[in-house]
C-alpha positions as CSV (number, residue, x, y, z in Angstrom):
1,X,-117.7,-84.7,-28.6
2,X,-114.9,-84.2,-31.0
3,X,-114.4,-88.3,-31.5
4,X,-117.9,-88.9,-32.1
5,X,-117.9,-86.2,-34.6
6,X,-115.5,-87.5,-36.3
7,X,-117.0,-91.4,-36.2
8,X,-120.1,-89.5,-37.5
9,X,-118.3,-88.0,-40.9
10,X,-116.1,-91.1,-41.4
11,X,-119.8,-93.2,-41.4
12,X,-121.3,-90.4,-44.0
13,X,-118.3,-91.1,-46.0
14,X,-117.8,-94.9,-46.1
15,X,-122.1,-94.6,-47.1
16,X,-121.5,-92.2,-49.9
17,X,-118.3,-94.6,-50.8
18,X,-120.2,-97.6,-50.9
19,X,-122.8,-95.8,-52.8
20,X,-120.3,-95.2,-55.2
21,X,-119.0,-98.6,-55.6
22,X,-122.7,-99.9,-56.8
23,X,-123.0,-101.1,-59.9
24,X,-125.9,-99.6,-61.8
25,X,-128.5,-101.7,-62.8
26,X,-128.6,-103.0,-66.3
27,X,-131.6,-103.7,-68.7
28,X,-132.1,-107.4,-68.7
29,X,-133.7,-106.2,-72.3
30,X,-130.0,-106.1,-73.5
31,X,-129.9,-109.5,-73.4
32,X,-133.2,-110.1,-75.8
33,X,-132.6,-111.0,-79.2
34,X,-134.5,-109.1,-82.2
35,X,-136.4,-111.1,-84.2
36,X,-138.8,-110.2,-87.2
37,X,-141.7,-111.4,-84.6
38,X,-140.9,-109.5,-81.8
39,X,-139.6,-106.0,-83.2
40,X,-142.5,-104.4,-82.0
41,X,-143.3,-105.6,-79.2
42,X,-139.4,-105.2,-78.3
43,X,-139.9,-101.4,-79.1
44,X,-142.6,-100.9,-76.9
45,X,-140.8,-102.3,-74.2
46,X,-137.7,-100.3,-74.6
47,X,-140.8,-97.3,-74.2
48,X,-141.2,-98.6,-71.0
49,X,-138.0,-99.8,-69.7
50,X,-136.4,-97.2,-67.4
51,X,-133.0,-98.5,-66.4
52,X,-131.4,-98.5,-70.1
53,X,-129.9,-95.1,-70.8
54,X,-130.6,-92.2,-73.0
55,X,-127.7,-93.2,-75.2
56,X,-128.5,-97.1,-75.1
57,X,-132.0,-96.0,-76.4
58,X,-130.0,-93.6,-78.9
59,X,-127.7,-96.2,-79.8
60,X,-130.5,-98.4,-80.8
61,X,-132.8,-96.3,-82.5
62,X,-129.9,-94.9,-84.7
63,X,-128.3,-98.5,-85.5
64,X,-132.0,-100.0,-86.5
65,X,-132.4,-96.5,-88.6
66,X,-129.1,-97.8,-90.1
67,X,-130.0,-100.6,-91.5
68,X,-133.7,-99.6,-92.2
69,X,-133.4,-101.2,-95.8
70,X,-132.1,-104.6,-94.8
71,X,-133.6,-104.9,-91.4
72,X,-132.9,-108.4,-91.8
73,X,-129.5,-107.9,-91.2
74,X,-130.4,-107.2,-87.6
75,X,-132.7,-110.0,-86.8
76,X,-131.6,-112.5,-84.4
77,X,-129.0,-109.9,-82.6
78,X,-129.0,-108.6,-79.4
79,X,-130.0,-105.4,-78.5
80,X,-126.6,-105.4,-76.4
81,X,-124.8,-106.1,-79.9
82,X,-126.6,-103.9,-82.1
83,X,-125.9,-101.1,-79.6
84,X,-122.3,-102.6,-79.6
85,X,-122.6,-102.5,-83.2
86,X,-123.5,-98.6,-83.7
87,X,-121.3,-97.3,-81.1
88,X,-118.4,-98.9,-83.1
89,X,-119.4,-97.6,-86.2
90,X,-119.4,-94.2,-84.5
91,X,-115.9,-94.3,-83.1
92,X,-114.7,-95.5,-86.3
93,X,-116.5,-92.5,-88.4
94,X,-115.4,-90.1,-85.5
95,X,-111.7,-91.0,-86.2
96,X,-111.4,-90.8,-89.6
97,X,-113.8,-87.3,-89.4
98,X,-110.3,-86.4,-87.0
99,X,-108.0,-87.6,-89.0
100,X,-110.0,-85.8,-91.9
101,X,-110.1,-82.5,-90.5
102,X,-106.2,-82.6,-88.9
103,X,-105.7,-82.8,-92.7
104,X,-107.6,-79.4,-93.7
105,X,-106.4,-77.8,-90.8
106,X,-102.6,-77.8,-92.7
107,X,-104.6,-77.4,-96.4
108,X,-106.8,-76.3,-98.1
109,X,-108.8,-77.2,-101.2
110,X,-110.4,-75.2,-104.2
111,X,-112.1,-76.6,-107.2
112,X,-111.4,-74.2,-110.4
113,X,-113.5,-76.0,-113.1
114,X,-113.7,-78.5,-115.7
115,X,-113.3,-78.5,-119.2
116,X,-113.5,-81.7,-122.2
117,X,-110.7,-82.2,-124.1
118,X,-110.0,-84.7,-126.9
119,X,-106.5,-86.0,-127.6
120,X,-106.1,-88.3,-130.7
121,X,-109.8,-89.0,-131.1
122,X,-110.3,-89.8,-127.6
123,X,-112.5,-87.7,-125.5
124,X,-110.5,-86.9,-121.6
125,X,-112.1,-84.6,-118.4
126,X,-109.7,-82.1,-117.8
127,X,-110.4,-80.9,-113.9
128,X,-108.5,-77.5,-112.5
129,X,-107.9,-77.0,-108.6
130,X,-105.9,-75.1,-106.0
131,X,-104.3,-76.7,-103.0
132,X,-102.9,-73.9,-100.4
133,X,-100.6,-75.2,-97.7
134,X,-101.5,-73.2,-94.7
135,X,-99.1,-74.9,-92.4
136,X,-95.6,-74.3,-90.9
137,X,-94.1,-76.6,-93.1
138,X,-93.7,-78.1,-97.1
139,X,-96.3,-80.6,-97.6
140,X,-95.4,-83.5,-99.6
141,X,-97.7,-85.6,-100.8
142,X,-101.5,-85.0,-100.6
143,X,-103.8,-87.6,-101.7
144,X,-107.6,-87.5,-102.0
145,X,-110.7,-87.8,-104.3
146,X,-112.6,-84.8,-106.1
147,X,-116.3,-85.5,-105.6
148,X,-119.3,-84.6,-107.4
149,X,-122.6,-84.8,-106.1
150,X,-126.1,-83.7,-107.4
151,X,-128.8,-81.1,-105.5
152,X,-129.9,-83.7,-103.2
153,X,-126.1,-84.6,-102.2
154,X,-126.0,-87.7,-104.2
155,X,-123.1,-88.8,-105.2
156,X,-122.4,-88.7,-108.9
157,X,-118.9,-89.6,-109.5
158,X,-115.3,-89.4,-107.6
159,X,-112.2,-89.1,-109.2
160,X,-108.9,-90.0,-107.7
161,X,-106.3,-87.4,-107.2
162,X,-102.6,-88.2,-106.0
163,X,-99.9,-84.8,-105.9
164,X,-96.7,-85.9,-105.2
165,X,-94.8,-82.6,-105.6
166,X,-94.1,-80.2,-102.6
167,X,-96.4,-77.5,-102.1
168,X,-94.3,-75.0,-100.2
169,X,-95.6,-73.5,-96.8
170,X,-97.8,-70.8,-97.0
171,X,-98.0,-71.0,-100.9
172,X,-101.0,-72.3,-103.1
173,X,-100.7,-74.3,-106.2
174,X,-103.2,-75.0,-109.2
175,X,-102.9,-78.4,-110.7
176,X,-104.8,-80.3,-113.5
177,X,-105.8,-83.6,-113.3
178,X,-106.9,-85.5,-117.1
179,X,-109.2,-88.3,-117.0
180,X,-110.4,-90.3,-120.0
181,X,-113.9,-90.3,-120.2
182,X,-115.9,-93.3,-120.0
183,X,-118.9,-93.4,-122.4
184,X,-120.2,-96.3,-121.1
185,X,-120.1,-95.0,-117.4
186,X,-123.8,-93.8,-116.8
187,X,-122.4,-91.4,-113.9
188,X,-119.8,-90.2,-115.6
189,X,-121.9,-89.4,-118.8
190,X,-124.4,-87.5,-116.4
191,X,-121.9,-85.2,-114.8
192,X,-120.3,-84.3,-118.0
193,X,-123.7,-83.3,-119.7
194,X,-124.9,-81.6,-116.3
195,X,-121.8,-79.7,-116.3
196,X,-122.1,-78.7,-119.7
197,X,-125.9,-77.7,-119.6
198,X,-126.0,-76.8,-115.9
199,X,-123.0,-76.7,-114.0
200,X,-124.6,-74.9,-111.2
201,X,-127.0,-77.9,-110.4
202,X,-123.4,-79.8,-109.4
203,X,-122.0,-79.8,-106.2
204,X,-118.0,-80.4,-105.8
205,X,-116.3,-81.4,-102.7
206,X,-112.5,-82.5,-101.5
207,X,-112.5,-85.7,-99.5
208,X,-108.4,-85.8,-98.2
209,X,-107.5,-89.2,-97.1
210,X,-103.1,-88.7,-97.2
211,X,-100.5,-86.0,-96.4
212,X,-97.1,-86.1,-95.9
213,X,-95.2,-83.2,-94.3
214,X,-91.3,-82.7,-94.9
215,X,-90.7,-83.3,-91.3
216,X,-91.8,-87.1,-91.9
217,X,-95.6,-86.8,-89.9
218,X,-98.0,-88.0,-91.7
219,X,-101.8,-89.5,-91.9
220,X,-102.9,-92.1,-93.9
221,X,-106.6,-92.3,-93.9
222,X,-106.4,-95.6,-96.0
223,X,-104.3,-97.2,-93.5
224,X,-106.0,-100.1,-91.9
């Protein structure tokens, strides 16, 4: 009684087992290229199709979505390689939003203002800011870009900023940066007259892409 228990349990395990070891089912609509004829129609299959996934579907719909202006671009791909095609886009954003935030997790970054100033009949942005090390150890070098961006997030104009002095743990620092204004820069003659007339229509943000501790780490965001 005992064996054929036993034979009984080991057969309900080599089933579940074997169960295992199938391989789903793919899509054969994977395999079907996109053309500007059969979009549609390839849409309205996907509708019905029930063995590609939630996140094949999602992949899809965000990587068309992607490229909704030149939807060209996508013509004569696969839905396997567009899918392909988004998911490494998303890995690739996902590590430098890491790398980004490992970054602010040491500092952080305050914008104090702007202000014009001319030097020998030339007219220069003067920008103030505060970088506090919140970390264990010195930073340093910290290198990034001071963006400005309208109401609707647009980007206006972004200004390179490189600090190659140590910035002592647990301390904060206020640096200027001067850049010489370019009259013939649209952008740049926006953001000056916004921030002149209407500074509070402006949005500033700190985009970090380098730091250097004094214990050698580092991450280099510009580093292919």
């Amino acid at each position: 009684m005992k064996f054929s228990n036993f034979i009984l349990s080991l057969m309900i395990a080599l089933m579940f087992f074997s169960f295992g070891c199938e391989k789903k089912k793919t899509s054969k609509l994977l395999n079907e290229k996109v053309t500007s004829q059969n979009f549609f129609d390839i849409v309205e299959k996907i509708k019905k199709d029930t063995l590609l996934s939630i996140e094949e579907i999602d992949l899809f719909s965000t990587g068309v979505a992607r490229y909704s202006n030149v939807i060209d671009s996508l013509f004569n791909k696969t839905i396997k390689q567009i899918i392909e095609q988004e998911m490494n886009f998303r890995r690739k954003q996902s590590q430098v939003n890491l790398a980004t935030n490992a970054i602010i997790a040491y500092s952080r970054f305050r914008y104090d203002g702007w202000k014009p100033v001319e030097i020998n009949g030339s007219d220069f942005n003067v920008f103030t800011y505060t970088i506090s090390n919140i970390s264990k150890n010195d930073i340093k070098k910290i290198y990034g870009y001071l963006q400005f961006f309208t109401a609707n997030n647009q980007l206006i104009r972004a200004y390179r900023i490189n600090i190659d002095q140590d910035i002592k743990s647990g301390q904060f620092t206020q640096f200027q940066s001067t850049f010489k204004h370019e009259d013939n820069n649209q952008n740049e003659v926006f953001l000056v007259k916004t921030l002149k007339e209407n500074p509070n229509q402006i949005f500033v943000s700190w985009r970090p892409v380098y730091i250097e501790l004094d214990n050698g780490q580092k991450i280099n965001l510009e580093e292919k």
